[in-house]
VMD Tcl script that builds the backbone (N, CA, C; Angstrom):
set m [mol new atoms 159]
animate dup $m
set s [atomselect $m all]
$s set {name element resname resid chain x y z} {
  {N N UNK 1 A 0.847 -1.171 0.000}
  {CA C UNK 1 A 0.000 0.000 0.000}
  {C C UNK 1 A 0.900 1.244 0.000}
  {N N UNK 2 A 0.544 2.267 -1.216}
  {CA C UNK 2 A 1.388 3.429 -0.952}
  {C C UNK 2 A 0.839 4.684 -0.389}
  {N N UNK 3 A 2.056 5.429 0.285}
  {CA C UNK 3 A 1.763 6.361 1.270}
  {C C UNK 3 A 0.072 7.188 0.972}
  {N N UNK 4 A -0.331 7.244 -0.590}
  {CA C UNK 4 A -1.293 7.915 -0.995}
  {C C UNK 4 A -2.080 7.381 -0.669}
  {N N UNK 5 A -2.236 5.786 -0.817}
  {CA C UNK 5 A -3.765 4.995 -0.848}
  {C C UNK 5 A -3.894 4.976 0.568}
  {N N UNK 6 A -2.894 5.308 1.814}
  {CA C UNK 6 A -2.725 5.072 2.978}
  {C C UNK 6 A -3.515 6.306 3.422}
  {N N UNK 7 A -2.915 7.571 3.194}
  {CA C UNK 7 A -3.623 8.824 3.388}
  {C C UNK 7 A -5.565 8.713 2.889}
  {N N UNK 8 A -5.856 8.137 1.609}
  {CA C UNK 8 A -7.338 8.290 1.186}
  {C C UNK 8 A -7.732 7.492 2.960}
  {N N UNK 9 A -6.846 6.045 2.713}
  {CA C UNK 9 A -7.523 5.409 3.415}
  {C C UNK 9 A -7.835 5.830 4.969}
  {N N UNK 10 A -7.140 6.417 5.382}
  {CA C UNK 10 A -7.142 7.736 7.122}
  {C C UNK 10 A -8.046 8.697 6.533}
  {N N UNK 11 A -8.327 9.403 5.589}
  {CA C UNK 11 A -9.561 10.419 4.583}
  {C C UNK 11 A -10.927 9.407 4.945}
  {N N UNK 12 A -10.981 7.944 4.726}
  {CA C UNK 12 A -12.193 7.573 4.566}
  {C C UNK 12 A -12.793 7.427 6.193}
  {N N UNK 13 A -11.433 7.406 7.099}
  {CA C UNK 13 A -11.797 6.785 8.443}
  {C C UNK 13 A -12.373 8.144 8.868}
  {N N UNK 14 A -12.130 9.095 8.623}
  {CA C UNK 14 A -12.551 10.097 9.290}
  {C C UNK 14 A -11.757 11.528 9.856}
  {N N UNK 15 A -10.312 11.427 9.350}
  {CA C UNK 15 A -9.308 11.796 9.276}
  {C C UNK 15 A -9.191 13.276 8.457}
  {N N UNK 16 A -9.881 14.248 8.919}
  {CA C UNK 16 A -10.001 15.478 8.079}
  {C C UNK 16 A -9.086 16.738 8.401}
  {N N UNK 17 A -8.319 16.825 8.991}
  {CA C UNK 17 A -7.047 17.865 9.518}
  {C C UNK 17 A -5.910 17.654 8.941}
  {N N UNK 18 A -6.350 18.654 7.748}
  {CA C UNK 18 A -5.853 19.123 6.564}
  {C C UNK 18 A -3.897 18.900 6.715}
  {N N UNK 19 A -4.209 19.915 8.497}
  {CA C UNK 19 A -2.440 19.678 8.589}
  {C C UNK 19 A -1.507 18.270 8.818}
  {N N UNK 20 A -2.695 17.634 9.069}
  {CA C UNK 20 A -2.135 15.812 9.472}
  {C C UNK 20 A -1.360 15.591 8.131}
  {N N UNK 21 A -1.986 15.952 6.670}
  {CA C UNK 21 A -1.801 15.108 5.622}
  {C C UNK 21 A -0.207 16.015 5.575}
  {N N UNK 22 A -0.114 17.084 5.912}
  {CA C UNK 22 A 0.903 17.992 5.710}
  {C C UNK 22 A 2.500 16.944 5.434}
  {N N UNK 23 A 2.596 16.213 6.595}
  {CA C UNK 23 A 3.794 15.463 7.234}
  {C C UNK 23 A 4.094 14.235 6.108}
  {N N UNK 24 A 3.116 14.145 5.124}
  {CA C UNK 24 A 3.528 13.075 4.058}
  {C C UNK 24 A 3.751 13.632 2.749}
  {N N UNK 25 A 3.508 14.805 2.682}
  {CA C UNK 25 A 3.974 15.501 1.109}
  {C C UNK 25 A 5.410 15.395 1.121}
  {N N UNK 26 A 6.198 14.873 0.166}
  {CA C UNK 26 A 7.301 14.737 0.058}
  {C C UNK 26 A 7.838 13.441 0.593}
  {N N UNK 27 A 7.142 12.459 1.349}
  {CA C UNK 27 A 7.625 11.482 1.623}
  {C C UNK 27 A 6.958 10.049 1.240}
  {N N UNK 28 A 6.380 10.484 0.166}
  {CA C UNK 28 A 5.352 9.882 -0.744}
  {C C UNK 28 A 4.063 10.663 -0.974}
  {N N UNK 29 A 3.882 11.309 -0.638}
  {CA C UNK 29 A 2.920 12.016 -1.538}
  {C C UNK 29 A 2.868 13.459 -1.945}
  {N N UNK 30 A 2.510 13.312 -3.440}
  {CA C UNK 30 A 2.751 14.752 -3.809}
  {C C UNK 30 A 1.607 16.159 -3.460}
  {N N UNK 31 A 2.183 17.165 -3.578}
  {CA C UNK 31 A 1.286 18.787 -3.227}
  {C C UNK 31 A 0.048 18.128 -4.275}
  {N N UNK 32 A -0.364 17.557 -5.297}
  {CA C UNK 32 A -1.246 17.323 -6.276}
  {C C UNK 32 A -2.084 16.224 -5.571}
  {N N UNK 33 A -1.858 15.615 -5.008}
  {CA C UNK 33 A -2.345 14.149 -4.200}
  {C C UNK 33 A -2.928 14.915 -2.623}
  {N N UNK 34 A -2.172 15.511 -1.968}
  {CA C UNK 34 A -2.150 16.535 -0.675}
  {C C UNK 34 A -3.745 17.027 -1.269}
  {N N UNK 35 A -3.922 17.556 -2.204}
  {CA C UNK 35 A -4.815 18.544 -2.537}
  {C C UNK 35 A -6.226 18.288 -3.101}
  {N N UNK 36 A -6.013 16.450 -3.578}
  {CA C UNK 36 A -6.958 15.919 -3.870}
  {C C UNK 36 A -7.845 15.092 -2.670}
  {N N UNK 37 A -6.840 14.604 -1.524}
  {CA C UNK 37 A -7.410 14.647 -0.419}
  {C C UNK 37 A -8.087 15.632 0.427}
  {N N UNK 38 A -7.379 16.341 0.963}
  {CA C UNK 38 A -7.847 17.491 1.760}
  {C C UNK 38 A -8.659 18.728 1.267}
  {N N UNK 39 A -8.592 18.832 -0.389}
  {CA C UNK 39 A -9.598 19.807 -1.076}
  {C C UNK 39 A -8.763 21.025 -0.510}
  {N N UNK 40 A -7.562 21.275 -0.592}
  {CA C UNK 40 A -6.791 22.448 -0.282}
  {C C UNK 40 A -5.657 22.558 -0.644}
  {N N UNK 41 A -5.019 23.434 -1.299}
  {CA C UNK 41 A -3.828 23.363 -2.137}
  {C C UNK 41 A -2.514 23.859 -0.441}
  {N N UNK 42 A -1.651 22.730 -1.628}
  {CA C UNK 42 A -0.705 22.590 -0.079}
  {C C UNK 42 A 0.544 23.835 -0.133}
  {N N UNK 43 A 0.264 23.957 1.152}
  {CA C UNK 43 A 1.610 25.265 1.755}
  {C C UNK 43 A 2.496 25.034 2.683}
  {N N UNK 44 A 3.640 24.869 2.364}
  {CA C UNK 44 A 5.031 24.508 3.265}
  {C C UNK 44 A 4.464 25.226 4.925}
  {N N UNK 45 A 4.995 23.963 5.753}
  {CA C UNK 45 A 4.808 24.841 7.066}
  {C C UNK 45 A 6.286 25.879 7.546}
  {N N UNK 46 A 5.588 26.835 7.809}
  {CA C UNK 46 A 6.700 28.312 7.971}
  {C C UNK 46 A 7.559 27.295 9.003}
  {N N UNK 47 A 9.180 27.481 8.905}
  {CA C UNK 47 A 10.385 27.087 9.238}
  {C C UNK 47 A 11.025 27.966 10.108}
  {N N UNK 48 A 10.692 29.636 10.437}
  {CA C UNK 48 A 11.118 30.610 10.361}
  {C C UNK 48 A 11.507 30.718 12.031}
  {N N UNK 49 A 12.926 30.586 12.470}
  {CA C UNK 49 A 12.680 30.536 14.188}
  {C C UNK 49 A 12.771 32.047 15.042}
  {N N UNK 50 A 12.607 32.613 13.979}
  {CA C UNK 50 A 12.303 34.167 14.938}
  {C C UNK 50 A 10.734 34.073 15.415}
  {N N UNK 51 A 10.507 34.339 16.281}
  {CA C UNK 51 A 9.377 34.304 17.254}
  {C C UNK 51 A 8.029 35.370 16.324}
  {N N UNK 52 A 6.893 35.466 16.137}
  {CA C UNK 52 A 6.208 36.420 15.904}
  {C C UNK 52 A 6.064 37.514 16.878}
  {N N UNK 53 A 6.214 38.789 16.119}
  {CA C UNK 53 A 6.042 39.664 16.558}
  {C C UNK 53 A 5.058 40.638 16.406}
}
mol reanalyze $m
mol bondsrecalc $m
mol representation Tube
mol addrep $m
């Protein structure tokens, strides 16, 4: 089973937090796959370690 059919398959259980799917783009699944699950086009999570100000 690949990481994608793995993700639908957590999508069918009930699995809708968009940022969960975040952690598998790039490690089998692509921003195009990310987006067909979650119905939201995918955005890198900010890296940035200066604190908000």
């Amino acid at each position: 089973m690949t990481i994608y059919e793995e993700c639908k398959l957590f999508k069918s259980w009930g699995q809708n937090d968009a940022n969960y799917y975040k952690v598998f783009v790039g490690a089998g699944l692509t921003t195009d796959q990310y987006k067909e699950i979650t119905g939201e086009d995918y955005v890198a999570p900010s890296t940035s370690s200066q604190p908000a100000s």
